[in-house]
N, C-alpha and C positions, 0 to 999 in steps of 0.2 A: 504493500500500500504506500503514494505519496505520500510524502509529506506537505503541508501549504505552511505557511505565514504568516499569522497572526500579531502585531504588536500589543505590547502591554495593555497601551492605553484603548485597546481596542476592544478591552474585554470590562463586562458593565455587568455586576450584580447577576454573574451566570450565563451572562448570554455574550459573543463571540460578534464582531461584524468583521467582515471581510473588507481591506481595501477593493478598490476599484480594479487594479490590476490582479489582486489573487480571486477575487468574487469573477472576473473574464474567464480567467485559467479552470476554474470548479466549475463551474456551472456549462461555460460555451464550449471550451478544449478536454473538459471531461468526463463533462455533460453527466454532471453529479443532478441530484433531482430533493427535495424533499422528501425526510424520511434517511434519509442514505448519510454514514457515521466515515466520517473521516479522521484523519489525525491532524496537528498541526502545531508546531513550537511557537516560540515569543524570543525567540535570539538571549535569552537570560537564562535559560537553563531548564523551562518548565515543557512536558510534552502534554499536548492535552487531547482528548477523547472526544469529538463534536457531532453531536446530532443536528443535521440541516433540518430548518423549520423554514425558510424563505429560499428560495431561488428564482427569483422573479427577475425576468429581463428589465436592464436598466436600473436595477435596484441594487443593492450591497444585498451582497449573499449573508444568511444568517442564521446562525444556532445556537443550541443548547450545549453546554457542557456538563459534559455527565460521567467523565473521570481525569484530573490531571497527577503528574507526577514529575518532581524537580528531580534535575540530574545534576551534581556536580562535575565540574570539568574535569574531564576523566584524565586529561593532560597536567602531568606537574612539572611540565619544560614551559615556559612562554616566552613563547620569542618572539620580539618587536623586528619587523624588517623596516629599515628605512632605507627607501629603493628611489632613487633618479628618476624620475620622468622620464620614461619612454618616449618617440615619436609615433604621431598618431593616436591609433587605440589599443596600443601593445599592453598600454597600462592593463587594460581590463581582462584578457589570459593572465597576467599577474596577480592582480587581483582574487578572480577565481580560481585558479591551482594552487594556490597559496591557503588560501580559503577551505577549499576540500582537504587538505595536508593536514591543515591543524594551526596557523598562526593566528598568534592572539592580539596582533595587532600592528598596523600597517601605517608610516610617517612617509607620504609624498614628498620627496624632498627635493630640495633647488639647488643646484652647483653652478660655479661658475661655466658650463657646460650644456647646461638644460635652458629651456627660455622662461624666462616665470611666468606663464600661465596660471590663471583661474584654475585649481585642483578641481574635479569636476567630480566632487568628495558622493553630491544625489544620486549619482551615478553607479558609484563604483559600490556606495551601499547595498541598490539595487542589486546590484551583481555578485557581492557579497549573501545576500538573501535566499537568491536563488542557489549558491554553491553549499550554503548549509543545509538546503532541502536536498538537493540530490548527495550531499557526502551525508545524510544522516547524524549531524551537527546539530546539538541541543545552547550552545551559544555562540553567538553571534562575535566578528571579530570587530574591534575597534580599527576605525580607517578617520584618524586624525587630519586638521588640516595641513597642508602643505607648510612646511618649514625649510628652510635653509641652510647648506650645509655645517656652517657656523654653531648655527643652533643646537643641531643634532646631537654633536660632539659635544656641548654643555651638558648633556641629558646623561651621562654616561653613569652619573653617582648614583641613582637612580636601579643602577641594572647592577648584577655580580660580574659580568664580563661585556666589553664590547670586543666584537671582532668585525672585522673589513677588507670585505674581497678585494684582491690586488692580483695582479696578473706577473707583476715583476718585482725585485729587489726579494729579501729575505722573508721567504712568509713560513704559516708552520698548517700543520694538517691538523682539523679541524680537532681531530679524535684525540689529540694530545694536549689541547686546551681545553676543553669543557669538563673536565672530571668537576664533580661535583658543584656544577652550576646548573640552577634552573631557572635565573629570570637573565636572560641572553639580549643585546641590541647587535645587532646582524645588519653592516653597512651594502651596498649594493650601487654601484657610478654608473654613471651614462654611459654609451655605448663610448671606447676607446679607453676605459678608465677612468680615474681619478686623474687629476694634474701631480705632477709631484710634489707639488706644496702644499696641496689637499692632503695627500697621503702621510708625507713627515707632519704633517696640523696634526692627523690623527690620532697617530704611533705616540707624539708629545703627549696627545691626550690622553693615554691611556691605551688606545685600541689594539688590538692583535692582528697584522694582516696574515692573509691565511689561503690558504690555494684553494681553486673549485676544481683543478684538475689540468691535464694537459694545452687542452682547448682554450682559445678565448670565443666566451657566449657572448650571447645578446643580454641587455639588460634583463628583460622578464624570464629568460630562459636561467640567468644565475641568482633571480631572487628565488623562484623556484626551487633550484639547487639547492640553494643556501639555505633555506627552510627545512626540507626534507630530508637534508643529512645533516643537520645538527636535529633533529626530534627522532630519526633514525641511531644517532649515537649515544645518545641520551635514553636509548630502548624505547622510546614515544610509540615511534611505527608498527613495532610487533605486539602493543597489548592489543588484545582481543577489543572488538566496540558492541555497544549493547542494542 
């Protein structure tokens, strides 16, 4: 069975309304009917049990709830990727693979390399929503707004470790720095790298750079990476999911 999308504030003294875009998705793409029980999260942890009582064209699809249950983040790694702006809409495969993986939270960020654009934050939420319903994700990941690389690097006190993909100079393998860290900030540059001045900013700062492997990727292809082998080495990937 799907899952749909329910926000918090969208649930009122038992009863369940549907946005406009998941009330399309139930009713016309899967041509759910009154009477007929679905399931559906809240991005915070809770799955809930819903009895459609409204399905009326043009209207907010709507039901009854009539069993929920909170799930704790079953992840005790959380890694903040803060990932370069893409060109394009490369953002948004970043976004959702990252999302289905398991990160618990996403800083758009501006280098002297990216152009600073409007983070197009409505968006990527969206996007985020739907990767939770198909990964079977009970909370929703944090997609901050856009920051600057400067900033980023201030954020570090914050986390047990940062580390930042570099493609050159002295880096180290992932698996040999994360022992016993579980709140991670994981840098990610625009397509060619970081500048070298960005990168020794960083290293000053504290950060680790660290190799993604023989290749150089594209930006969303090594946030990606970078995601899933540090929750892959931290044993994240191989618990079971419920």
């Amino acid at each position: 069975m799907p899952y749909f999308y329910i926000p918090k504030p969208n649930i009122r003294g038992g009863l369940a309304i549907f946005t406009p875009e998941e009330s399309h998705h139930i009713r016309d793409v899967l041509r759910h009917r009154q009477g007929d029980i679905i399931k559906a999260v809240d991005g915070e942890g809770t799955l809930y049990e819903i009895e459609l009582i409204r399905c009326e064209k043009r209207k907010p699809v709507e039901g009854k709830i009539i069993a929920s249950q909170y799930f704790e983040d079953d992840l005790t790694t959380r890694v903040t990727l803060a990932c370069a702006i893409p060109k394009k809409n490369r953002m948004d495969i970043l976004v959702e693979k990252t999302t289905e993986i398991g990160v618990a939270e996403i800083i758009p960020m501006i280098t002297e390399r990216t152009e600073n654009t409007r983070a197009r934050i409505a968006r990527w939420n969206k996007i985020a929503i739907n990767a939770i319903k198909q990964a079977r994700r009970f909370h929703l990941p944090v997609i901050r707004k856009a920051h600057r690389f400067d900033e980023v690097l201030d954020m570090l006190d914050a986390y047990d470790i940062g580390v930042i993909a570099a493609t050159t100079g002295e880096r180290y393998r992932l698996r040999d720095v994360l022992q016993n860290k579980h709140k991670i900030l994981a840098l990610v540059g625009p397509e060619g790298d970081f500048t070298k001045d960005e990168l020794e900013l960083s290293i000053k700062k504290g950060f680790i750079p660290v190799s993604l492997g023989r290749y150089v990727l594209r930006t969303e292809t090594a946030g990606i990476v970078i995601v899933a082998t540090i929750l892959y080495e931290l044993n994240e990937i191989q618990k079971g999911g419920t």
